[in-house]
C-alpha positions in Angstrom: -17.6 20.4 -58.7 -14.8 20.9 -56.5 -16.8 20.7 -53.2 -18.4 17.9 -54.5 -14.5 15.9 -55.2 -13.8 16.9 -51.9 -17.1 15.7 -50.1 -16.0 12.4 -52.1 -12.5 12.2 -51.2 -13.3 12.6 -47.6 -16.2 9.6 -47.3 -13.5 7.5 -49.1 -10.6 8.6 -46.7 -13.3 7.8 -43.7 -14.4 4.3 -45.5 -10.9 3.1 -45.9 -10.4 4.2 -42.1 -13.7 2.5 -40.6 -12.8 -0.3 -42.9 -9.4 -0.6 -41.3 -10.5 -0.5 -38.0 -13.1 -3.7 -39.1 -10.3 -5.4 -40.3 -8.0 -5.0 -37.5 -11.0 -6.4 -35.3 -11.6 -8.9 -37.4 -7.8 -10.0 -37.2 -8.0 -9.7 -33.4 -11.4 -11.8 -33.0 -9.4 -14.6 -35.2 -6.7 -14.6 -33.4 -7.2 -16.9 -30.0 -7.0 -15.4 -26.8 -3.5 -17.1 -24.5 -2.9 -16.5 -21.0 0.5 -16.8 -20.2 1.0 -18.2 -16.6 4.6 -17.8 -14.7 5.4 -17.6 -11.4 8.8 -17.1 -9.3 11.2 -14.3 -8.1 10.4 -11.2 -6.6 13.3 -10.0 -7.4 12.6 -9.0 -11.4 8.2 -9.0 -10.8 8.5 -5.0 -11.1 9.7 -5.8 -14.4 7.7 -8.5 -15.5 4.3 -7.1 -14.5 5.7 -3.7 -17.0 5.9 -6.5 -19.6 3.1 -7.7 -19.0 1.2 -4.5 -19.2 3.3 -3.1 -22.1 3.0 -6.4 -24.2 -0.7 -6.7 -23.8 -0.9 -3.4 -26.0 0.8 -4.6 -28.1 -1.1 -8.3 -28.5 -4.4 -8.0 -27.3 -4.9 -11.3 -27.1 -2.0 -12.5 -24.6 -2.5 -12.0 -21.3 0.7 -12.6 -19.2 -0.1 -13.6 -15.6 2.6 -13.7 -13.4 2.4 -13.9 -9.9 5.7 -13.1 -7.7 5.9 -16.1 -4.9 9.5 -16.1 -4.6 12.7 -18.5 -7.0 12.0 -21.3 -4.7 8.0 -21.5 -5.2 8.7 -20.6 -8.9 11.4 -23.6 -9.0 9.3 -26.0 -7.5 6.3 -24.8 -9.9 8.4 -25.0 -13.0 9.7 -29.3 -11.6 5.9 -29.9 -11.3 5.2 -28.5 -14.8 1.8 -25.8 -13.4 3.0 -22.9 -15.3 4.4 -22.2 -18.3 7.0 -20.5 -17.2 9.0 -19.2 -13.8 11.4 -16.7 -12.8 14.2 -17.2 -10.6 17.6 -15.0 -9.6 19.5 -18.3 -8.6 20.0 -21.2 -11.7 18.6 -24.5 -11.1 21.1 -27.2 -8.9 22.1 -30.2 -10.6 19.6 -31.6 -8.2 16.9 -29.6 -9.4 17.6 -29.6 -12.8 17.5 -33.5 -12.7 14.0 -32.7 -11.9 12.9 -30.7 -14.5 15.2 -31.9 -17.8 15.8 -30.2 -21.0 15.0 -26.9 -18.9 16.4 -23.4 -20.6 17.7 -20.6 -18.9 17.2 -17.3 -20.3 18.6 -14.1 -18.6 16.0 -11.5 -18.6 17.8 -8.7 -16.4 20.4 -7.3 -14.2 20.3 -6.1 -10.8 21.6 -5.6 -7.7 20.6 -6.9 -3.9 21.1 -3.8 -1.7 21.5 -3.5 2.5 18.6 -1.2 3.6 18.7 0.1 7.0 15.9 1.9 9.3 17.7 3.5 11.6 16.1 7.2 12.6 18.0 10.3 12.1 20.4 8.7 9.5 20.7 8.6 5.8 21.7 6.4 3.2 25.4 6.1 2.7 26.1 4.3 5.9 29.2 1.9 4.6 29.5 -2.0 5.2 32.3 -4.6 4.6 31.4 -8.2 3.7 32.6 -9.6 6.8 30.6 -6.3 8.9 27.3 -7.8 7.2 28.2 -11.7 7.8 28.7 -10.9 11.0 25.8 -8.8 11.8 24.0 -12.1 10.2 25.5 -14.5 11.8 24.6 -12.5 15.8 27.9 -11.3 16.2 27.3 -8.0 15.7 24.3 -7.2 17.9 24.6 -3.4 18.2 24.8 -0.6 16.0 27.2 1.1 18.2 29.5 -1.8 17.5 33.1 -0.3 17.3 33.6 -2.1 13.5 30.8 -0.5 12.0 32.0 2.8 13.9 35.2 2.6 12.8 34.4 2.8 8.6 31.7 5.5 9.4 33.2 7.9 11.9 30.8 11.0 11.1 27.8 9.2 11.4 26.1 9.2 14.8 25.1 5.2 15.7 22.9 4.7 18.3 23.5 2.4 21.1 20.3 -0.2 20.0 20.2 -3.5 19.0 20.3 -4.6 15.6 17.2 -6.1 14.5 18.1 -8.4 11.5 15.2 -9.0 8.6 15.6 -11.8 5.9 13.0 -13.4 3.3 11.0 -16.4 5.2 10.4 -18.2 1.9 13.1 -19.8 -0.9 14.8 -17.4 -2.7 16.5 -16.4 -5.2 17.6 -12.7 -3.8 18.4 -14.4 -0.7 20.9 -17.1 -2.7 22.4 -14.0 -4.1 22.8 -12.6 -0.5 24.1 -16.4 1.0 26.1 -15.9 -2.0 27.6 -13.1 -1.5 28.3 -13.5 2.3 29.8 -17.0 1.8 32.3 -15.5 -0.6 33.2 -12.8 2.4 33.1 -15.1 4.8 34.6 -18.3 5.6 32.6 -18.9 9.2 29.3 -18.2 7.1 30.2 -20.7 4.7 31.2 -23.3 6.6 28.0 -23.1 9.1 25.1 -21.3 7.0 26.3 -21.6 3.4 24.6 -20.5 0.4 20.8 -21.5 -1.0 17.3 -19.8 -1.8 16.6 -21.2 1.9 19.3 -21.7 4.6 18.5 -21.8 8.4 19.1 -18.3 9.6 21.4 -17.5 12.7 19.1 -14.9 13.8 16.4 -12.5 12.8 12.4 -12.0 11.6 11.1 -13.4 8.7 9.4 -11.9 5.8 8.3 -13.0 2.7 8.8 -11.7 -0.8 11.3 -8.5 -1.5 8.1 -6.3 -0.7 7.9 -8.2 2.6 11.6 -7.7 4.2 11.1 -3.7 2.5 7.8 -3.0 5.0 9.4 -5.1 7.4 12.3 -2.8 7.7 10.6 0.1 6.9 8.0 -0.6 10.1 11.0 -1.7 12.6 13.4 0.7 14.2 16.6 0.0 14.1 16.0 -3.2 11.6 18.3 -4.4 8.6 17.6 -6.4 5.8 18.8 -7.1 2.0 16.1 -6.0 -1.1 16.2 -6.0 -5.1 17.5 -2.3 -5.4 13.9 -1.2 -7.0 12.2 -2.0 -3.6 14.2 0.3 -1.4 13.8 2.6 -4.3 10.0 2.4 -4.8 9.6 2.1 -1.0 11.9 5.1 -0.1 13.7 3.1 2.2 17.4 3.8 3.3 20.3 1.6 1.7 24.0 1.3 2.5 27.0 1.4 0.4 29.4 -2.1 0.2 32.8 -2.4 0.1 33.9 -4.9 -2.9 37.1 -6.2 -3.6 38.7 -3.3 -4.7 38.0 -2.1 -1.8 36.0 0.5 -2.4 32.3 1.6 -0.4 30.3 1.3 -3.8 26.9 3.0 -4.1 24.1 0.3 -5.4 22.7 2.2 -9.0 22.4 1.1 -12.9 25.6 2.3 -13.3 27.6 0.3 -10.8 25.6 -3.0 -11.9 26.5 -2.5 -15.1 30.3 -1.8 -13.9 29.7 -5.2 -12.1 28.3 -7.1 -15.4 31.5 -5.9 -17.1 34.1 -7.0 -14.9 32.4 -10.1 -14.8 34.2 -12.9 -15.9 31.7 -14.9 -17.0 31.6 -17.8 -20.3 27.5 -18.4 -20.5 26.9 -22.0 -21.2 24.6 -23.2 -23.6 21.0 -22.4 -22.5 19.9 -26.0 -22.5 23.5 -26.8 -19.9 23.8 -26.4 -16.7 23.8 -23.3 -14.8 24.7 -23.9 -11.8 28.0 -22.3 -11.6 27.1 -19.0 -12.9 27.4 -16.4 -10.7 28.7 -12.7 -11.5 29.1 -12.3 -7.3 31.8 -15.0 -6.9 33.2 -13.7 -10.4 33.7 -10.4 -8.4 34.8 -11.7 -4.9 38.5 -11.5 -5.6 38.6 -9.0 -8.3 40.8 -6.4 -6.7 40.3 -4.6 -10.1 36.8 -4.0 -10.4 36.5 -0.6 -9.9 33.6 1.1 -9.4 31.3 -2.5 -9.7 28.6 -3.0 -7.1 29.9 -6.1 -5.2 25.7 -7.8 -4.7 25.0 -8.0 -8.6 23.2 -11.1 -10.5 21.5 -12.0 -13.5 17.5 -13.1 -12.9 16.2 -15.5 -15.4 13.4 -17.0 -16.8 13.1 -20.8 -16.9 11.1 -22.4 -20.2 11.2 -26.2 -21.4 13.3 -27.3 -24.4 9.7 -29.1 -25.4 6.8 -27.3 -24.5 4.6 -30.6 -25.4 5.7 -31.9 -21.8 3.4 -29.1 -20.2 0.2 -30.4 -19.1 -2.7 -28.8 -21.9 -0.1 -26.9 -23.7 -1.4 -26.0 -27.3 0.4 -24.9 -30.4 -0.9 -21.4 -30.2 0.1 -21.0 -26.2 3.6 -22.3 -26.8 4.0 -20.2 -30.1 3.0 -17.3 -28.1 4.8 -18.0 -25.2 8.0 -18.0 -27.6 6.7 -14.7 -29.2 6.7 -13.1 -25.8 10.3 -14.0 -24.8 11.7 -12.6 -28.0 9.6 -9.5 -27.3 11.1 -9.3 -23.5 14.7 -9.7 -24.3 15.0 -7.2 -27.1 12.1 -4.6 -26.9 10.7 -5.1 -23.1 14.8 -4.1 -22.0 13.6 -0.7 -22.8 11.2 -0.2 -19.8 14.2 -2.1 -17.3 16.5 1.7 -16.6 13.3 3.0 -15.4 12.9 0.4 -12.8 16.2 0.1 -11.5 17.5 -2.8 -13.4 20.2 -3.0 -16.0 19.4 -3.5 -19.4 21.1 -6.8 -20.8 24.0 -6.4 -22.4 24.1 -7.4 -26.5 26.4 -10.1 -26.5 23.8 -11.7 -23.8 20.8 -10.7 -25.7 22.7 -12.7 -28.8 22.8 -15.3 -26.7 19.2 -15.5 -25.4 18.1 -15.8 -29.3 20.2 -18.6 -30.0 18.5 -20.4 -26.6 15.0 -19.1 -27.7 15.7 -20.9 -31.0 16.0 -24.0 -29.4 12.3 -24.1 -28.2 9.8 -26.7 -30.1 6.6 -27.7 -29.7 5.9 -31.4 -30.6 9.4 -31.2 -32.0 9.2 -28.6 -34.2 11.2 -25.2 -34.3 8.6 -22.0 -33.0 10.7 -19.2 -33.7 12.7 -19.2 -37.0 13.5 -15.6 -37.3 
């Protein structure tokens, strides 16, 4: 008798199990399948594609596609309405957000933009100033011998070669962080090169994408050039430390990104204002008290429509999941951003994201009321 409950208890424990397993087909079969399609930076796409891969486990039935062709080409994707979403590390001009109205930004991660260096025989570690780096941009500084960058690293053995300067052939936005950074530093780079995701370069070779300038440099003896940190970290590639306003030779990790987030001085507009302005490099430029904050550091962000009914063949269930998948990205997804160099956000932006995320309807009604 008691072999016989058991032999019953165990086809019932097995029945409710296949039974579950039918159902949770059955739920998955009903609920329609939703490509996601963004495109932009290079800068967070480490990040995004671990998203993408992570959140698929999660919902079966969203696939996020999102290809990495740089802020500019996401930018001009996002005025033209052909995805549903981009990516980029500099916020939209007033010129470009006159284009593309009612456009959200939502910060997705921190990170920093990092010198790398292929110069045989030597390290990382090898110290820069701001006006060193303008200056080696600009064609001022031609050799690597040159008796400024000898004279802030006198144990380090430079070779008499010529500098071979790399920078990003297409718009973007780690490059607007970098024009950024070296118009702050510099007033002869301002005034004649200036800042943007595209400016006409002084000197140098092209290459495109983050990945591009990183096997660029990594290929050319004696090169420099400016990555996302993860690159030069994936890539193995030799990075420099930069002198901030404090004036101290800062190495580029999580730690002194998020030393740089929290010195920032920053008041976040409203998601659906502008953006222009925001910037937590020229918050740092003349902080003479940020200690131990990585002088290159920026927020990347994700650009969605207030309305998602202006997107060409956008659906209910696309822009409902599209909504589902920010949430996701800004509260769980920050989990997977340590791993891959980036800083998690910090709460009181995360706070803000939700109220932005709010914002978002679909033929004028709210898609996330949580």
């Amino acid at each position: 008798m008691k072999m016989a409950r058991g032999v019953a208890v165990t086809i019932l424990i097995v029945a409710i199990a296949v039974m579950g397993v039918f159902a949770y087909q059955y739920l998955m079969r009903s609920e329609p399948t939703v490509t996601l399609n963004g495109a932009g930076a290079t800068f967070p796409f480490p990040l995004i594609d671990k998203w993408a891969s992570e959140y698929h486990k999660i919902k079966p039935n969203v696939q996020v596609n999102y290809q990495g062709i740089g802020s500019g080409g996401g930018i001009q994707q996002h005025i033209e309405k052909t995805v549903h979403f981009a990516a980029s590390d500099a916020p939209l001009t007033e010129a470009q957000a006159s284009k593309a109205p009612n456009t959200l930004h939502i910060p997705i991660t921190i990170g920093g933009v990092v010198v790398i260096y292929n110069l045989p025989g030597i390290s990382k570690g090898l110290k820069f100033t701001g006006e060193i780096l303008a200056d080696i941009y600009l064609g001022k500084i031609t050799k690597w011998n040159d008796p400024k960058i000898v004279a802030i690293n006198p144990n380090v053995n430079l070779p008499d070669k010529p500098i071979t300067v790399v920078h990003r052939s297409d718009g973007s936005g780690t490059t607007y962080i970098w024009t950024s950074y070296l118009s702050d530093v510099s007033s002869e780079w301002r005034e004649h090169v200036g800042r943007g995701t595209s400016v006409n370069w002084p000197t140098g070779l092209g290459g495109k994408g983050n990945d591009g300038v990183a096997a660029l440099v990594q290929q050319t003896p004696y090169s420099i050039g400016y990555v996302e940190f993860t690159y030069a970290k994936t890539n193995n590639l030799t990075y420099g430390y930069v002198q901030n306003a404090a004036g101290e030779f800062i190495e580029p990790s999580i730690e002194s990104f998020s030393k740089a987030a929290e010195y920032a001085a920053l008041t976040l507009p409203r998601g659906d204002e502008s953006w222009s302005k925001v910037s937590i490099v020229d918050s740092l430029a003349n902080n003479t008290q940020a200690y131990g904050a990585y002088p290159i550091t920026s927020f990347s962000y994700i650009l969605v429509y207030k309305e998602l009914n202006v997107l060409p063949n956008m659906d209910e269930a696309t822009a409902k999941a599209l909504v589902d998948f920010l949430w996701w990205a800004i509260h769980d997804g920050q989990s997977y951003a340590a791993n891959l160099y980036y800083v998690p956000l910090p709460q009181n932006v995360v706070a803000h994201n939700e109220e932005t995320i709010r914002m978002i309807t679909f033929n004028g009604q709210q898609l996330f009321r949580r």
